[in-house]
C-alpha positions in Angstrom: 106.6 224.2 34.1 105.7 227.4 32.7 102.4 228.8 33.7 101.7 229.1 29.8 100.6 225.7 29.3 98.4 225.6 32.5 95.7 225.6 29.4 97.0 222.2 27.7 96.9 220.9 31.0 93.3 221.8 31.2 92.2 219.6 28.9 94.7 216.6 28.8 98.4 216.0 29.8 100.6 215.2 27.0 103.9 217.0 26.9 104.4 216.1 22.8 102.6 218.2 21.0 101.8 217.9 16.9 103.4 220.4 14.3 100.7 220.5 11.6 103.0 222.2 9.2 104.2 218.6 7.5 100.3 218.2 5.9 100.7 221.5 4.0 104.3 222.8 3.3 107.8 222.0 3.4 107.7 218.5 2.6 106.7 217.6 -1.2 103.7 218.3 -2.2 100.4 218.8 0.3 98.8 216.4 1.8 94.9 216.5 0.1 92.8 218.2 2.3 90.5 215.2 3.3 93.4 212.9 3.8 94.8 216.1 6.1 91.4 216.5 7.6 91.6 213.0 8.8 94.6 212.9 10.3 94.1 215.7 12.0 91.3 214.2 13.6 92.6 211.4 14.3 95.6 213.1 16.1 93.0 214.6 18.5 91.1 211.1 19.1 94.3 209.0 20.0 95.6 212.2 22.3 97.4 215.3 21.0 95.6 218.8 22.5 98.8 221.0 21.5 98.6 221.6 17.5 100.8 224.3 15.9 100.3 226.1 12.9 101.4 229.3 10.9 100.3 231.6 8.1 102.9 230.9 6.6 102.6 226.9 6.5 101.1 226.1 3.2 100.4 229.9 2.0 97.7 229.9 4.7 96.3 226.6 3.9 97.7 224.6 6.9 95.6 227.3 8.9 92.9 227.0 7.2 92.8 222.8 7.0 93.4 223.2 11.3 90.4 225.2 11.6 87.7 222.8 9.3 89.4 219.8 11.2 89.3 221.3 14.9 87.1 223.8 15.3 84.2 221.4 17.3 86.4 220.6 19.7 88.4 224.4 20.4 87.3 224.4 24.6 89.6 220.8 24.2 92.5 222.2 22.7 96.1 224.3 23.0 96.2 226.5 20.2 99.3 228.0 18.6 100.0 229.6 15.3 102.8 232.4 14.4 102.6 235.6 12.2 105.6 238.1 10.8 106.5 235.5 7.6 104.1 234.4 4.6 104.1 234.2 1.9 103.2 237.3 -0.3 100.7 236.6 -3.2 102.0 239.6 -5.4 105.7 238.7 -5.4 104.9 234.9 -5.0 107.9 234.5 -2.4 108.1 234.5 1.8 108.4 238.2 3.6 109.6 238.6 7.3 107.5 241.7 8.6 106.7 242.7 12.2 105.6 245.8 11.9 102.4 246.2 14.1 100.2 246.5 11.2 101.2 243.5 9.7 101.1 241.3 12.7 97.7 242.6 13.4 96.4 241.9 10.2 97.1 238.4 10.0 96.8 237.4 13.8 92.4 238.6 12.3 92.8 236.7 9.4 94.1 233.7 11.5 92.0 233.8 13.6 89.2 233.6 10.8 91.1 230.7 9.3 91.2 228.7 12.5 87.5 229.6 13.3 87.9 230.2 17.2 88.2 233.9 18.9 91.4 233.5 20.2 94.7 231.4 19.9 96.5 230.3 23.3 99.9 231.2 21.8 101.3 233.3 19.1 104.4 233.3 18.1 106.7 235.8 16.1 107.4 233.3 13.8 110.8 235.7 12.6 112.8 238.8 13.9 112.2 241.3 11.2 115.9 242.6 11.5 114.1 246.5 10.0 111.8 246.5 13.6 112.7 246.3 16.7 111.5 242.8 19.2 110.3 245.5 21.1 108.3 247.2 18.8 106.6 243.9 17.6 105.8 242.7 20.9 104.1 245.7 21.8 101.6 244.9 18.8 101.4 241.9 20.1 100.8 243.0 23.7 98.0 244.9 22.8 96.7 241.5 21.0 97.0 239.5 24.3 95.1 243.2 26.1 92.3 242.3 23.2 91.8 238.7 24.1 92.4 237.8 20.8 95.5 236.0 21.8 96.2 234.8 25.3 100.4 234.2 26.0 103.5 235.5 23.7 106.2 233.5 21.8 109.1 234.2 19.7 110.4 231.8 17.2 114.4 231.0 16.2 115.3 234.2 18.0 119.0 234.5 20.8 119.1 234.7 24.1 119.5 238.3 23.7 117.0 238.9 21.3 114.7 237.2 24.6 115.8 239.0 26.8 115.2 242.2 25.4 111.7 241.1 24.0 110.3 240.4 27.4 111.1 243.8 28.9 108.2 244.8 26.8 105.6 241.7 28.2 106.5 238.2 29.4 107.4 235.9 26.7 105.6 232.4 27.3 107.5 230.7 24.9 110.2 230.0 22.5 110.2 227.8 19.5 113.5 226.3 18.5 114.8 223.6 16.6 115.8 221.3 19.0 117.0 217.6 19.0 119.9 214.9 19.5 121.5 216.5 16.0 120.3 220.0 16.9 122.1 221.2 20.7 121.7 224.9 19.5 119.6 226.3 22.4 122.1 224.8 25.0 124.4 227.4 23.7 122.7 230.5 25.9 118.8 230.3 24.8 117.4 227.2 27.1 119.3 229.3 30.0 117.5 232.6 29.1 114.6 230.5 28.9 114.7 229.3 32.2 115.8 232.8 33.8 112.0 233.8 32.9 110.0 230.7 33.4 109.2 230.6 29.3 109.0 226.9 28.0 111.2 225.8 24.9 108.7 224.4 22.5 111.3 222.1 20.2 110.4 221.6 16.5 112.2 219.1 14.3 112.7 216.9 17.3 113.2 213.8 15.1 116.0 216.0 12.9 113.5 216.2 9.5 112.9 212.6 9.9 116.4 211.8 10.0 116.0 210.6 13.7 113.2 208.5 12.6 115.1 206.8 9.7 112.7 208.3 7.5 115.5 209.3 5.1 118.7 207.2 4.1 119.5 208.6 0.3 119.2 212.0 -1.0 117.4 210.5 -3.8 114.7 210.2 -1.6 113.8 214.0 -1.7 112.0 215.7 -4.2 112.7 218.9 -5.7 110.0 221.2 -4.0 111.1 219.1 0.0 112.9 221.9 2.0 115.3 219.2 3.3 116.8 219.0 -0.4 118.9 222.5 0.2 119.7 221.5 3.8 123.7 220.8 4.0 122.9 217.8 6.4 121.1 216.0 3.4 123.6 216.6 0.9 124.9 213.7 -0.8 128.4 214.2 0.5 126.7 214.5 4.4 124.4 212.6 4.9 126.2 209.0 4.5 128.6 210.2 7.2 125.6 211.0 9.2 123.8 207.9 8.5 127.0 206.4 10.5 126.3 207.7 13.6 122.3 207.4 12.9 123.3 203.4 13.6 124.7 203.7 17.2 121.2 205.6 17.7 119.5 202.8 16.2 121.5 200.4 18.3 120.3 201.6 21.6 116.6 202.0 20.1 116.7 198.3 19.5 118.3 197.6 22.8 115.4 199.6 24.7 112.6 198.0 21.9 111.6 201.2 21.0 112.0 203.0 17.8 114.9 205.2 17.2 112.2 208.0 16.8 111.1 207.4 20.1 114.0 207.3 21.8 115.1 210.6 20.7 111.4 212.0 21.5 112.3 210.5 25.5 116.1 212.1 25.2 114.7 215.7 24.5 111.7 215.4 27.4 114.4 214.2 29.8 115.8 217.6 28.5 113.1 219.2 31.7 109.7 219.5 31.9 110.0 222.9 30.0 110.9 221.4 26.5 108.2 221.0 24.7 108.4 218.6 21.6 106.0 219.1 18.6 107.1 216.4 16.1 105.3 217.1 13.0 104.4 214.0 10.3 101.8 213.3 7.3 101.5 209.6 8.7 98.8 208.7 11.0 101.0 205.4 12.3 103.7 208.0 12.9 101.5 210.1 15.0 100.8 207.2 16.8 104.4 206.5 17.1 105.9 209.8 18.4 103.0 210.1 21.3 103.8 206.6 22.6 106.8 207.8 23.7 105.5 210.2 26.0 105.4 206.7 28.5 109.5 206.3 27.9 111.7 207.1 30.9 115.3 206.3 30.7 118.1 205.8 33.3 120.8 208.1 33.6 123.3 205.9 31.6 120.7 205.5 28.5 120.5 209.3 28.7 124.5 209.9 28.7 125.2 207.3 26.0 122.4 209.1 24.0 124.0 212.9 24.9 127.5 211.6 23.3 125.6 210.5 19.8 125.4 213.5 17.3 127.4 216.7 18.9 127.4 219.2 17.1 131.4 217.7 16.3 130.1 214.6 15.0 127.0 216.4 12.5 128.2 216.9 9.1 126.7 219.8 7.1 125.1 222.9 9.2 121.2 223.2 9.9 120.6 225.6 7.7 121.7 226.8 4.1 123.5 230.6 4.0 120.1 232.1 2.6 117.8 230.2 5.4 120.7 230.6 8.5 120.7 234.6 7.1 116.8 235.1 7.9 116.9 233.3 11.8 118.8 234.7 15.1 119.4 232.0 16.8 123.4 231.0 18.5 125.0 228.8 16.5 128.3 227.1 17.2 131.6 228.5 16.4 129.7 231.8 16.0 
C-alpha cells in the first residue's frame, strides 16, 4: 500500500475510512452541530481514524464541526481535507480556483478550522481548467516543504491530468467516485494510480445510498439533496436501477450481510490501495459500513458481484451536464 497512509496505520488499521461531508452539505439540510458533534465522536470510539473533509463541505462548516469534535484526539488521527472549490460569500455560489494564492489561503484557514498544525492529506478538491496541475501543485508543494500539510492528492482528475501533476511532486492520493454502479477509474485512472504507488481513496462507495437501499422513490429527496439533479435518481431511472439493486440484495441476504456491506467488501477486494470513505448522518450506519471491514469473499461472490451494475446495465450518467462540465475524470463512451 502506498507509503501515504503509513500514518493511519500508526494509529489503528481500518482500511474504511468516514466522509464527513454527509453531516453538513449535500444531503438536505445539516445535521445540528451537537447531533454532528456526537457522531463524530462516536465514529472515533467505535474505530474510524481516516476522516475527510473540505472547505467546501457545508460553506466551511463541515471543517469547522471536524475540528470542535476531534481536535483532543489529532496524534490518533488521518487527517484529510481539499481546497480549490468553496463556496464564495459575495456571489453566494461554488468557485473552482487553484491559483497558488488561493490554495494557500484556505489550506491557513483550514487549518484554523480543524484546530491542528497540519493535515495528513490535502487534496485539489477540482482542476481549475484556467491553471495548470502543475502550477497548483507547486503551491501545494511548497505547503508539504512548510509542514503545514504532509502528502498530495488530487480529486476527480484523468489519468493524464495524474500523470502530469506528479512530475511536479508525488501525488499520494486520488479521490474518485468509485463503486459497483461507478467502474470509472478502471477506465485508465486506477492504472495511473498504480504506476506511482498513489492510493485511490473511493467516495460514494455505497452509490449515494443507493447501494445501501437508502433510496427506492424519487419522492424521497428533497429539493436542496444533490442526488435530486443526478440522472441516476430521476424518476424515469431509477426504477430500472432498482431492478438490478435486487440481485445485489439477493446475494447480500445469501452472505447475511447487508447489501451495503457487501458492496463496501467488493470495492476493498478491488486491492489494498482503494480506499473506501463511505460517508452517512446515521450513527447505526457508521456502525454498519466499518463492520464490513471483517468481510472477505470467494472468488465466485466477487465475479457474480463484478457482473451486477456495468456501466451497460446503469441507467442515467453520474453526473448532470453542469456537474460532469466542472470534473476531469474518463468517462465511458468518451
Amino acid at each position: 500500500m502506498t507509503t501515504v497512509f503509513a500514518r493511519l496505520k500508526e494509529v489503528a488499521s481500518p482500511t474504511i475510512g468516514l466522509g464527513c461531508m454527509n453531516l453538513s452539505h449535500g444531503y438536505g439540510s445539516p445535521v445540528p452541530e451537537a447531533e454532528a458533534l456526537r457522531a463524530l465522536q462516536e465514529a472515533f470510539e467505535m474505530g474510524y481514524r481516516h476522516f475527510d473533509t473540505a472547505t467546501l463541505y457545508g460553506a466551511t462548516a463541515n471543517e469547522t464541526v471536524v475540528g470542535k469534535a476531534l481536535a483532543s484526539k489529532r496524534n490518533e488521527l488521518f487527517l484529510a481535507s481539499k481546497c480549490g472549490m468553496a463556496m464564495d460569500p459575495v456571489l453566494g455560489k461554488k468557485v473552482i480556483d487553484g491559483r497558488p494564492e488561493t490554495l494557500r489561503r484556505q489550506c491557513e484557514a483550514s487549518l484554523k478550522r480543524l484546530r491542528t498544525d497540519h493535515l495528513d492529506l490535502y487534496y485539489l478538491h477540482r482542476l481549475d481548467r484556467n491553471v495548470p496541475i502543475e502550477e497548483s501543485v507547486g503551491a501545494l508543494t511548497r505547503l508539504v516543504e512548510e509542514g503545514k500539510i504532509r502528502s498530495i492528492g488530487l480529486s476527480e482528475i484523468s489519468a493524464a491530468t495524474l500523470r502530469r501533476a506528479r512530475t511536479e511532486h508525488p501525488i499520494a492520493a486520488v479521490q474518485s467516485e468509485y463503486s459497483l454502479w461507478t467502474r470509472n477509474p478502471e477506465i485508465a485512472l486506477l492504472e495511473a494510480c498504480r504506476e506511482a504507488d498513489t492510493a485511490l481513496v473511493a467516495f460514494s462507495p455505497l452509490g449515494r445510498g443507493f447501494l445501501a437501499g437508502a433510496v427506492t422513490d424519487t419522492t424521497q429527496l428533497t429539493e436542496n439533496d444533490v442526488r435530486i439533479n443526478m440522472p441516476r435518481f430521476s424518476a424515469d431511472n431509477l426504477p430500472r436501477n432498482l431492478r438490478h439493486l435486487e440481485k445485489l440484495q439477493a446475494i447480500a441476504s445469501e452472505q447475511e450481510v447487508t447489501s451495503g456491506q457487501l458492496a463496501l467488501a467488493w470495492l476493498i477486494a478491488q486491492g489494498d490501495d482503494v480506499i473506501p470513505i463511505p460517508g452517512t448522518r446515521s450513527i447505526a450506519h457508521m456502525r454498519e459500513n466499518l463492520a464490513a471491514e471483517e468481510l472477505r469473499l470467494d472468488a465466485a461472490t466477487l465475479e457474480r458481484l463484478t457482473a451486477l451494475l456495468t456501466p451497460e446495465q446503469v441507467a442515467g450518467a453520474r453526473y448532470s451536464e453542469a456537474l460532469q462540465a466542472e470534473i476531469d475524470t474518463e468517462e465511458f463512451g468518451g
